[in-house]
N, C-alpha and C positions, 0 to 999 in steps of 0.2 A: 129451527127447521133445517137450513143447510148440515145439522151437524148428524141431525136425522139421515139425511140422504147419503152422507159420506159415508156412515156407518152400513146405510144399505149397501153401498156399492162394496164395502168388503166383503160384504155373506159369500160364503162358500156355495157353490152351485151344487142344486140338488143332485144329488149322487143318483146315475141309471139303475131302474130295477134289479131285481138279484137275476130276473130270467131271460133278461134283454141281451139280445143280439149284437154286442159291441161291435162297430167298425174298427175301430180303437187297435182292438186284439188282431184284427186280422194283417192292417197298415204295418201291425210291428213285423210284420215276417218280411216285409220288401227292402232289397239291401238300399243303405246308406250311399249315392253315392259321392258325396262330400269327402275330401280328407277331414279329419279329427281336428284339426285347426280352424277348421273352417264353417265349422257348425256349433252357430252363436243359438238359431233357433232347435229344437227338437225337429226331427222328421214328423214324429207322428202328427204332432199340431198342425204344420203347414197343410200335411194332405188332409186333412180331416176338417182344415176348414176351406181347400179348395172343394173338398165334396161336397160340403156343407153349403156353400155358394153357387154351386151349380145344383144344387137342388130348387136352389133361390130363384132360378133363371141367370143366373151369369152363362153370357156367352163368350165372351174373351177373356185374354190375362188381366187385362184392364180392368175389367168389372168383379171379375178376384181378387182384386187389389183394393176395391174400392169398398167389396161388402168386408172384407177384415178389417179396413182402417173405419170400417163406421159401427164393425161391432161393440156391442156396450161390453165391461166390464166381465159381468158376470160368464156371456159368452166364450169370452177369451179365458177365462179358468176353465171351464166345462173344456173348452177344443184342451188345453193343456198348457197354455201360455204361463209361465211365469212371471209372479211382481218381481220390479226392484227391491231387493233388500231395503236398501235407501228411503227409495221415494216414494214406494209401495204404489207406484204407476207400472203396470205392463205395458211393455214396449211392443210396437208390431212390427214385422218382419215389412222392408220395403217391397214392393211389387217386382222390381228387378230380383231378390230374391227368390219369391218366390217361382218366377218364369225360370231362372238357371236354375233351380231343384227340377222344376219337371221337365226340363228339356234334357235331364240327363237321366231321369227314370231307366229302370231295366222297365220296358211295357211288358214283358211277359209276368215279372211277379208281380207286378201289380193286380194285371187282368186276373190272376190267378186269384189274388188276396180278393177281389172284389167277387167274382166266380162263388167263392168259396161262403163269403157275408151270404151273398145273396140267397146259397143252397141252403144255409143252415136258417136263416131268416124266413124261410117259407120254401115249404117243399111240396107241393100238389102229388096227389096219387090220382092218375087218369083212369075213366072207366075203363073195368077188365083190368085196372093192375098195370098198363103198359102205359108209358108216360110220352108223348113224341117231342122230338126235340127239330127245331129245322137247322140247316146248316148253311148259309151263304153269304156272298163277299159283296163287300160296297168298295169303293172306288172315293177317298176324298178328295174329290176336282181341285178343292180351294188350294192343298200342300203341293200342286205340279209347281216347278223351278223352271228358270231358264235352262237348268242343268241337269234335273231330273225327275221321273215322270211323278203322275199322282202315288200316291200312297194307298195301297187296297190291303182293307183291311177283312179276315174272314172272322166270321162269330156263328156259336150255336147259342140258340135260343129255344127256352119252350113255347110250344105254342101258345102260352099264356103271356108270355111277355117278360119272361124273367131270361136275364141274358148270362148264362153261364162260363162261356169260355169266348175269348176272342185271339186271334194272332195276327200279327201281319204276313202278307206275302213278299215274299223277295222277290226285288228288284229285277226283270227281265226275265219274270216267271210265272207262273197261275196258282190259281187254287189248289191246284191235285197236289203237290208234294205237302201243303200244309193241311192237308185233312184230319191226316192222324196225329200230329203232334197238337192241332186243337183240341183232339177230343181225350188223348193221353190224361189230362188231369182228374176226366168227369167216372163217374162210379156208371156204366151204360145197361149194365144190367136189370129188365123190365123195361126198356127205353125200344123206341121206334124210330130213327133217324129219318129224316126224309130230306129229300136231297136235290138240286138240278140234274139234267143231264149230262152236262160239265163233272159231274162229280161220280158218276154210275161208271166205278172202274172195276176189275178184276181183284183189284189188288183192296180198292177199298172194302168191297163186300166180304171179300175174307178175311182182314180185319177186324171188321163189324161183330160178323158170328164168333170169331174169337174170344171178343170181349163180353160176348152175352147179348148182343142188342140185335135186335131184326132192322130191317129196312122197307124204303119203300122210295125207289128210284126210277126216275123217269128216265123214259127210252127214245132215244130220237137218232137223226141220219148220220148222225156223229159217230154209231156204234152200225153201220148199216147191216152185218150178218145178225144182229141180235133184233135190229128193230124191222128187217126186212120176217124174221120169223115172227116175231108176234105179234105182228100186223097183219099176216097171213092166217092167224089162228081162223077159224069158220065163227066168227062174232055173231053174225047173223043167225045163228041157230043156236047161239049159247045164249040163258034164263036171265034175264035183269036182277040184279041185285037190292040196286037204291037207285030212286028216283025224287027229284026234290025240284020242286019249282020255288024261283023266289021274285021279287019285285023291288029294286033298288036303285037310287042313282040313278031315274032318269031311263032306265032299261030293266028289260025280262031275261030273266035265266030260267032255262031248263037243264038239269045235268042228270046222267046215267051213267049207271054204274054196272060192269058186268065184268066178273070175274069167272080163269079159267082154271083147273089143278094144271100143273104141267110140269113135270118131275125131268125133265131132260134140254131145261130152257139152258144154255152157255152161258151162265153167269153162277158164282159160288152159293149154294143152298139157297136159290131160288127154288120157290115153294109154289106159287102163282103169278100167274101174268092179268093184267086190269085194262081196261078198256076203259075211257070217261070220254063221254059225249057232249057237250056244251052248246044247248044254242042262245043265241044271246041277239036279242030284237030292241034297237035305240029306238026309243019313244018320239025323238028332235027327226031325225030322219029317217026311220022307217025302216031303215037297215037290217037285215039280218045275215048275220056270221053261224057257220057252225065250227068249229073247230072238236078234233078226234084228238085223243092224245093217252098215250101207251105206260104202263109203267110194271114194272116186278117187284115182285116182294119175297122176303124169305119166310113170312106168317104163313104156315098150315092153313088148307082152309078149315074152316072152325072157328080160329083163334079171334076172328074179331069177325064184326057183323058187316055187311054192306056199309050201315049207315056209319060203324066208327072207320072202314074205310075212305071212304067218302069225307069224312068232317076231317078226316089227318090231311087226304089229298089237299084241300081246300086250307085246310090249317097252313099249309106250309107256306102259303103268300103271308102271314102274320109278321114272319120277322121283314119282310118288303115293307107292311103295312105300319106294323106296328114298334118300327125300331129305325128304320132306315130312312123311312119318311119324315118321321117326328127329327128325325137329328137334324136332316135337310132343313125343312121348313119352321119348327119350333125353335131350336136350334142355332138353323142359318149355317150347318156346318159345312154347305160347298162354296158358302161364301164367304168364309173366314180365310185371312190372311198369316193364317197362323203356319210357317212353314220351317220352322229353326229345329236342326236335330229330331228328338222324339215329341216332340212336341203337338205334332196333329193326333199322334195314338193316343197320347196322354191326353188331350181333352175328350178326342173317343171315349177312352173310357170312364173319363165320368161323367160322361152323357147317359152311359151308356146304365150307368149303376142312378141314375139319378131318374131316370124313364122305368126303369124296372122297380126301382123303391115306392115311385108313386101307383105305378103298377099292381104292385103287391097293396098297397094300402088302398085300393078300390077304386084310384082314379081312372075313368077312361079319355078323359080328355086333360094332356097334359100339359099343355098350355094355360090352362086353368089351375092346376094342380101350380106350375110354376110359379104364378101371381098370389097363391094364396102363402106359397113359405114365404114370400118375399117382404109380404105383409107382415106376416106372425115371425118373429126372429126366432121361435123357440121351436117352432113346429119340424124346421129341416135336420136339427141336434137332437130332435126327440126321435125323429124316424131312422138316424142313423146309429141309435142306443147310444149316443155321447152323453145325453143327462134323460133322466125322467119325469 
């Protein structure tokens, strides 16, 4: 019997389908940066089974550490691990290892290599053909130093939960100069950007049409000649669009939607200006809020209905909800300690590819999704095309 088992453990792991989505392929584009001496393990194993672990639910380096040194045999040939000639035992990379590979990652080709899995691995086409994508910046509290501040990181995502591009921001700076260099890698044509106020610039909307993509940016006292004019439009006498009641959470929403053409708005091939009405009544205390809030867009009217205006509006809290949240709370990522070099972005991102992969495979609660790869050893190597 033991000689039975031995034998299992050499079998060759089953080889990924011919039309699966390698992770594999895409890790090989991120540069090395090791010297040539100093690289006992391959690159691509390492990252492939930090992805693979954090699919798992690993939330530190430590627990990265711990799912490689407990994976079986077969595992470690799938990730790309080599036997000893000799002993014909695979050896594992120590955990210190693997923390100094990613704390010296480039995080932009990463985020790009993972960007790029994710587009080819499942591409959604939105009603009407336009796809929206949201754009905005988290703050990792946990990486603030004595010596310097937190690390904010900016990411587009669609509103389905697939995270395409992320960058950091530089240090003693905002979001606005990193706009466009986020979205430089992504293909934007038939896309819908939508975006904070923070982000509703001159420069970015010109941009945007350049590349093919419309928008849809909120308007606030930030921009006061833009938002004191479309604030002023005659609302009151312009036709409801969409109207949508809903019941959730303890509270009531009512939102309205009413849109104006307005061909001479001071912002680059703004097409219309939108009105959304919100009122919102807590159940616990009685409360009622209305909150008004403005926004432009360079969509013709025509091109999309009230209601797909409306569900993009609403859409664009998804990547708050559905990305920033989960990292926080699922996660625990403003309370990690993780603060050496690149090292906060680098597990960013592959929280970030680990939330969207379960995403894409139908989970909506990820935390659930976490505990189930954790259980199944095979299941996190199969979703990232390393074996089939």
């Amino acid at each position: 019997m033991p000689c039975v088992l031995d034998q299992l453990t050499r079998t060759e792991a089953a080889a990924p389908v011919a039309d699966a989505v390698r992770l594999h392929h895409y890790l090989a584009l991120v540069p090395d940066p090791r010297g040539r001496r100093g690289r006992l393990y391959p690159l691509v194993p390492l990252l492939s089974a930090a992805a693979a672990s954090v699919l798992a639910g690993a939330r530190s380096l430590t627990a990265i550490g711990e799912w490689l040194a407990d994976a079986p045999r077969w595992a470690l040939r799938a990730l790309g691990f080599a036997p000893d000639p000799l002993t014909g035992r695979i050896p594992v990379p120590h955990p210190g290892t693997v923390r100094r590979l990613l704390a010296r990652l480039d995080g932009d080709a990463l985020d790009a290599a993972i960007g790029s899995f994710l587009t080819a691995r499942n591409t959604p086409t939105a009603a009407g053909g336009l796809r929206p994508i949201a754009v905005d910046g988290k703050t990792v509290r946990g990486s603030r130093t004595a010596t310097s501040p937190a690390i904010a990181l900016l990411a587009a995502m669609t509103h389905t939960g697939d995270v395409l591009a992320q960058r950091q921001v530089a240090d003693k700076s905002n979001e606005i100069p990193a706009f466009a260099p986020l979205l430089d890698t992504l293909d934007l044509t038939h896309t819908v950007i939508t975006a904070d106020a923070l982000d509703t610039q001159h420069a970015h909307g010109t941009y945007l049409r350049e590349r093919g993509a419309h928008y849809i940016a909120h308007v606030k006292a930030n921009h006061p000649g833009l938002f004191d004019r479309v604030r002023r439009l005659p609302w009151r006498e312009i036709t409801l669009d969409h109207y949508e009641r809903t019941r959730a959470h303890h509270r009531q929403e009512i939102r309205r939607l009413k849109t104006a053409a307005f061909d001479h708005i001071d912002y680059p091939d703004a097409k219309q200006a939108l009105q959304v009405v919100r009122w919102r009544r807590d159940f616990t205390s009685g409360k009622l809020t209305i909150e008004r809030v403005y926004l432009i867009t360079s969509l013709p009217p025509g091109a999309a209905t009230g209601a797909q205006l409306a569900a993009w509006i609403r859409g664009h809290r998804t990547i708050e909800n559905l990305l920033h949240h989960v990292r926080d709370r699922t996660f625990r990522e403003d309370d990690s300690k993780i603060r050496t070099a690149a090292l906060p972005r680098t597990m960013a991102s592959l929280r970030n590819l680990a939330i969207s992969v379960h995403r894409q495979d139908g989970h909506t609660n990820i935390a659930a999704a976490l505990r189930q790869s954790a259980r199944e050893r095979l299941r996190p190597l199969t979703a990232l095309g390393i074996t089939g």
